[in-house]
N, C-alpha and C positions, 0 to 999 in steps of 0.2 A: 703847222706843216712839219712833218716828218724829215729831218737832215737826210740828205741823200752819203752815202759813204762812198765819199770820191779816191780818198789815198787806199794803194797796197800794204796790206798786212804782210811783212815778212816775219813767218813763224819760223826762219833761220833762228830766228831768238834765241827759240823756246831752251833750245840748248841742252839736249837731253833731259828732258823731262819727268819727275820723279814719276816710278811707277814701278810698283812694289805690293807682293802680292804675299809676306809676311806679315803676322799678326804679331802684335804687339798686347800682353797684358797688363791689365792696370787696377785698382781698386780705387773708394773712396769710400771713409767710414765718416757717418753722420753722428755719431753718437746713440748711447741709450735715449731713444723718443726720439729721435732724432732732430738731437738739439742743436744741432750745427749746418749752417747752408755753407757749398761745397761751390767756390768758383773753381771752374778747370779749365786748361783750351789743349784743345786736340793734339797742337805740337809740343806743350810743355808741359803738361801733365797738371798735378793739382796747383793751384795759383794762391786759395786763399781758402780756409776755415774760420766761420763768424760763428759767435753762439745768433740764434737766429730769435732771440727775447732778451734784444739788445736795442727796440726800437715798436713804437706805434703806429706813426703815420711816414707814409715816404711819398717827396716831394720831385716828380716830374723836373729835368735841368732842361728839356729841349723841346723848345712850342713845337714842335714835328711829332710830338708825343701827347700831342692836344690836351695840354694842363694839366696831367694824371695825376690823382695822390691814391694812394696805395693805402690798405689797412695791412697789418700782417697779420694775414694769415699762415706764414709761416711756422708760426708757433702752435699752427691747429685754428681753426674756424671762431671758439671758444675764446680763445688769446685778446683779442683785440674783434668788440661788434660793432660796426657804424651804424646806428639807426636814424633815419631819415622820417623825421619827427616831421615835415609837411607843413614848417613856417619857414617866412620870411626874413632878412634883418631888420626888419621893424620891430619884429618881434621879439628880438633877442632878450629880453629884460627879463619878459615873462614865461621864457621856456624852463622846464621843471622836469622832474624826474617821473611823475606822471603823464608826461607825453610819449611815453617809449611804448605804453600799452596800444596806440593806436598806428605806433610807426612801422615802417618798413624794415626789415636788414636791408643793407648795400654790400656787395661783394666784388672781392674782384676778380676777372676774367681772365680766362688763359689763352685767350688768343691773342692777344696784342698789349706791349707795354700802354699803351694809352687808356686801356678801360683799367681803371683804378676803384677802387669801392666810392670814393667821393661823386664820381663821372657816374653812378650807375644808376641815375634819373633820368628816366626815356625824356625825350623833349622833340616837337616838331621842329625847333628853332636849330638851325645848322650851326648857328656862333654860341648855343648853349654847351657847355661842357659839364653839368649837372650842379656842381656847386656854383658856378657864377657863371654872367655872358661876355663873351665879345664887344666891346667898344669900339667903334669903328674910326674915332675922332683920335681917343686916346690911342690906341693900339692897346690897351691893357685891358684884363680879363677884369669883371668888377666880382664881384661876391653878391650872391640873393638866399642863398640857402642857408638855415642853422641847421646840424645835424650834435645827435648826443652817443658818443664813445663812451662804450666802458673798455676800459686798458687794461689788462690786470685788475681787473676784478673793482677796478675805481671808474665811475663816472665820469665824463668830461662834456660841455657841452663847445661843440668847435665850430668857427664860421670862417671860411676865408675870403678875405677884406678883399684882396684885388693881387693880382699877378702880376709883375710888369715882364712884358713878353718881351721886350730887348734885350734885360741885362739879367731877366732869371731872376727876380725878386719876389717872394712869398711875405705875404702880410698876412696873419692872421691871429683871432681872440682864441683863449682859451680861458674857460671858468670851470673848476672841480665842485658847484654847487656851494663852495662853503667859504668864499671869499670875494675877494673883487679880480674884476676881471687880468689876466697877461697879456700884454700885447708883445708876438715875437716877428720876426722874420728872419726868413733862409734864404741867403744869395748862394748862388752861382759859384760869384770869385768871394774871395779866392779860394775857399778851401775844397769846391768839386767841383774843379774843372775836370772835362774827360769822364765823371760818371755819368750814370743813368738817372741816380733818384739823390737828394740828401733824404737821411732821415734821423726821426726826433720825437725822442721821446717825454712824451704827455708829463709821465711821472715828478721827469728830473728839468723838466723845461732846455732838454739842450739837444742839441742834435749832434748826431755821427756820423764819420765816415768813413762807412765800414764796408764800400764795394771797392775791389780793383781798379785800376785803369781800366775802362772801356775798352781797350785797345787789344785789353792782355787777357781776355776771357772767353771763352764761346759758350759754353753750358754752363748753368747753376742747379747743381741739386741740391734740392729745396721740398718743404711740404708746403703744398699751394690750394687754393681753392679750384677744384671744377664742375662741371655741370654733373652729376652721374646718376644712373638711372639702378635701382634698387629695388625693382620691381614693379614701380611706376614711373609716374613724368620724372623728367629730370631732377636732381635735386643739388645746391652747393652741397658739397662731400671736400673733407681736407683728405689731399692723396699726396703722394709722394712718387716725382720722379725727377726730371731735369727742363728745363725750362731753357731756351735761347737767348741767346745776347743781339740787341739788335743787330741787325743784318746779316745773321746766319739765316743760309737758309737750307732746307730738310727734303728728305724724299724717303720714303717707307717702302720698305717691299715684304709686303703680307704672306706669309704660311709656304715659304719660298723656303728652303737651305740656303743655307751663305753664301753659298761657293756656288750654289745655280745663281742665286741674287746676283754675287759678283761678275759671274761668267755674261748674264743678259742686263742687269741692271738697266744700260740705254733704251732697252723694248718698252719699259713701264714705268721705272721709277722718275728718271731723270727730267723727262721733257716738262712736266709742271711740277717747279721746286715752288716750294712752300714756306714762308716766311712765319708763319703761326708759332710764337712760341713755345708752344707746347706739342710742338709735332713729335718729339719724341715723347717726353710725357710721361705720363706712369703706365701705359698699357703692355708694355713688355712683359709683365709679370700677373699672375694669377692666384689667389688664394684657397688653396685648398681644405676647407673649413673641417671634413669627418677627421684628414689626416694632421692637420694643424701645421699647413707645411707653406712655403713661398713654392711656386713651381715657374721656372722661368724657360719658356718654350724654345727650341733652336731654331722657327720658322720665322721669326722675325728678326731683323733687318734693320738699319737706316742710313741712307747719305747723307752726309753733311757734308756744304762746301762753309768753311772757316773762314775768320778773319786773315787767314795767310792767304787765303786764297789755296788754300790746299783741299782737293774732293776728298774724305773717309769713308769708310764702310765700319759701322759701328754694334757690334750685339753683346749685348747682356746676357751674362751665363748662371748668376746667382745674386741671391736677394736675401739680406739676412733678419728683414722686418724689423722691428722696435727692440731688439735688445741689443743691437751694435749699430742696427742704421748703415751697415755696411752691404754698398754695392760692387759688383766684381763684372767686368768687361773688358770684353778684345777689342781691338781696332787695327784697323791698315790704311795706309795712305793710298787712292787709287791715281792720281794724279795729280801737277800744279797747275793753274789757270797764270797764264802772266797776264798779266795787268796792261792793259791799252790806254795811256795819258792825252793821248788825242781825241779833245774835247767835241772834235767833227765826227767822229767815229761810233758807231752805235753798237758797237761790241766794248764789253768792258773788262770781256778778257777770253781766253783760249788756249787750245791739249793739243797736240796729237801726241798718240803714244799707240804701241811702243815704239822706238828709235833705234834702229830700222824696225819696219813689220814683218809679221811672219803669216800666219796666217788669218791675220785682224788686224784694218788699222783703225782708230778710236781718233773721232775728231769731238772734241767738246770745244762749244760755242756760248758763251753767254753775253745773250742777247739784248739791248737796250728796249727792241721795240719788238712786237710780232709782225713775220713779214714774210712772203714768200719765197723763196729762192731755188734754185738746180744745183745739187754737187756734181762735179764729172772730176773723171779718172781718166788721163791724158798718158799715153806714152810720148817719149823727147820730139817724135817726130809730128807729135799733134794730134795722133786717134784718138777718138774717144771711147776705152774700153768698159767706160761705167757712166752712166748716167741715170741720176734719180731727184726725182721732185722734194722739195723740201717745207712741208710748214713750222716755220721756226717761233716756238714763243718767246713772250719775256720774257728772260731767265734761262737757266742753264739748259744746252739743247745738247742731247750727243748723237752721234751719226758711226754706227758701225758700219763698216765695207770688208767685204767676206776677199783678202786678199792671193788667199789660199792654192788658186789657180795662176798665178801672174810669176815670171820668174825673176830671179834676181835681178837688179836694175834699179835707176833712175824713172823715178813719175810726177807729173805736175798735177796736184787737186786743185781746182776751182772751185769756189761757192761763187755763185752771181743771181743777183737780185735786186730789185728795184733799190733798195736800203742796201746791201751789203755786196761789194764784191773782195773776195781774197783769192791768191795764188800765191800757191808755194810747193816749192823738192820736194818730195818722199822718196825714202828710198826702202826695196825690200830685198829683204835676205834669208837665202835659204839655208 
């Protein structure tokens, strides 16, 4: 059953509330081929450069990320192939390098940290995670699948033994064909706490830790694997653009100007924000093949609400391809969400801006649950000069009111709804 939100929100909080409608420019160079992944967060700018053929496989830290191991394709498609040769661990003794004529590639997906190239065995079974299943006695993941890696251009055949899903423990073989077999394991603690992945390379048998804090990132640019279509069906394509940190999440506003984007944004972008990490992605930019040129359009757009809980408005102005890997972008902060520590409460954070209004006032609501609700526009003495129906989703909802008519003054907004009721002062100013 859905918590009913019993307490007032007082967005006296909010406290003038960041809102700012100056552009901020920034760069990031990937290097030539673009050998380098690029951590950055919206308010501190670049955070961390990795040469990005510093690792093989990466190992999922958080069962919420349903077991994922990663191949990199960061290095290009090429770098690192997982082939899903179609035996068992029974079979392990006898898999050979002649089994790759009849295997699959596995790749990984850009929609969600969790589809990893390991993961990318369809299965009817909901507790299968592609390389091994669900134990429901143990709680740990076991291992059924061998699959054969080539790294850098060497062979590996890899199976992973079991997960333990409490403490983040990775067991797994690994044999290069020409010896006996390694047995490794990747924890958790102590050396990735706070990231996403370890990872660890086949070659040197060790593993790195080469992501930021969790904490400290929102986008990676990076060259990644996606689906793209080249005249036909879909096909893996390594592309290059930026990829999300968990729990950012995104909203696009398509063949729009900026500043129209910015001005309407709440009409279209906002109400279904988007978690995929690749909502920004590499589609910003276009190849122009007679003139041999990057062409990067001004009708595209992105919101991002960060890890601060801060909204942006994000576009890309130029793209310097494969011989600096250098990308160039403006940004502006459009608002702060303060944060709701009440565990009863189905909002997990909330705007009004600006402070006072003028001729707009901006309520952004982020939502726990989807739910119906009425906003009304009250004068001191209780009228109600505005009233409109609300369907609010998951996720970030914004609500423009055309103030433009109302004179200076004191005003009470309510939102009221089966899940959410709020009341708070607005004031506007002519």
């Amino acid at each position: 059953m859905k918590k009913i939100l019993l307490s007032m929100i007082s967005m006296l909080a909010l406290g003038g509330a960041a809102y700012s409608q100056a552009w901020t420019w920034d760069s990031v160079a990937m290097g030539p081929g673009y050998a380098n992944d690029i951590y950055y967060s919206m308010n501190n700018n670049q955070i961390k450069s990795e040469d990005n053929k510093n690792w093989h496989l990466a190992f999922s830290l958080s069962i919420g990320d349903s077991a994922a191991v990663w191949a990199n394709h960061n290095g290009g498609n090429n770098y690192v192939k997982v082939y899903n040769v179609h035996k068992d661990k029974s079979q392990w003794a006898s898999v050979a390098l002649g089994d790759t004529a009849a295997a699959n590639l596995c790749f990984n997906h850009d929609m969600a940290w969790f589809e990893g190239a390991f993961n990318d065995i369809p299965s009817a079974d909901p507790f299968n995670y592609g390389w091994g299943t669900y134990d429901a006695v143990s709680h740990n993941i076991v291992g059924d699948s061998v699959f054969i890696v080539k790294a850098n251009n060497v062979f590996y055949k890899v199976i992973i033994d079991s997960l333990n899903s409490m403490a983040m423990n990775w067991h797994f073989r690994v044999n290069d064909f020409n010896g006996a077999d390694s047995v490794y394991m990747v924890s958790k603690q102590p050396n990735f706490t706070n990231r996403l992945f370890a990872y660890f390379n086949l070659g040197t048998g060790t593993d790195t830790n080469r992501e930021p804090d969790i904490a400290t990132w929102d986008l990676l640019f990076t060259r990644y694997n996606s689906l793209v279509s080249l005249g036909g069906p879909p096909q893996p394509y390594s592309v290059v653009g930026a990829l999300g940190n968990k729990g950012i999440k995104f909203a696009q506003a398509l063949q729009v100007h900026v500043d129209t984007a910015y001005n309407h944004y709440a009409d279209y972008a906002v109400p279904d924000w988007s978690r995929v990490i690749s909502s920004v992605g590499y589609g910003w930019k276009t190849f122009d093949q007679p003139n041999n040129v990057w062409i990067v359009p001004d009708s595209i757009s992105y919101f991002v609400l960060d890890k601060a809980n801060d909204v942006w408005q994000l576009q890309f102005t130029a793209f310097g391809g494969g011989a600096d890997g250098k990308i160039v972008f403006r940004k502006r902060k459009i608002a702060n969400l303060t944060s709701v520590n009440d565990v009863t409460n189905e909002i997990n954070g909330y705007s009004i801006y600006p402070v006072p209004a003028q001729q707009q006032l901006n309520v952004l609501l982020d939502s726990k649950v989807g739910a119906e609700a009425v906003i009304t526009l009250n004068d001191i003495q209780g009228r109600v000069l505005m009233n409109r129906n609300l369907k609010l989703n998951t996720g970030l909802n914004a609500i423009q009111l055309n103030t433009g008519h109302l004179p200076s003054g004191n005003y009470i907004l309510n939102v009221n709804g089966q899940q959410i009721r709020l009341q708070e002062k607005v004031s506007i100013l002519r």
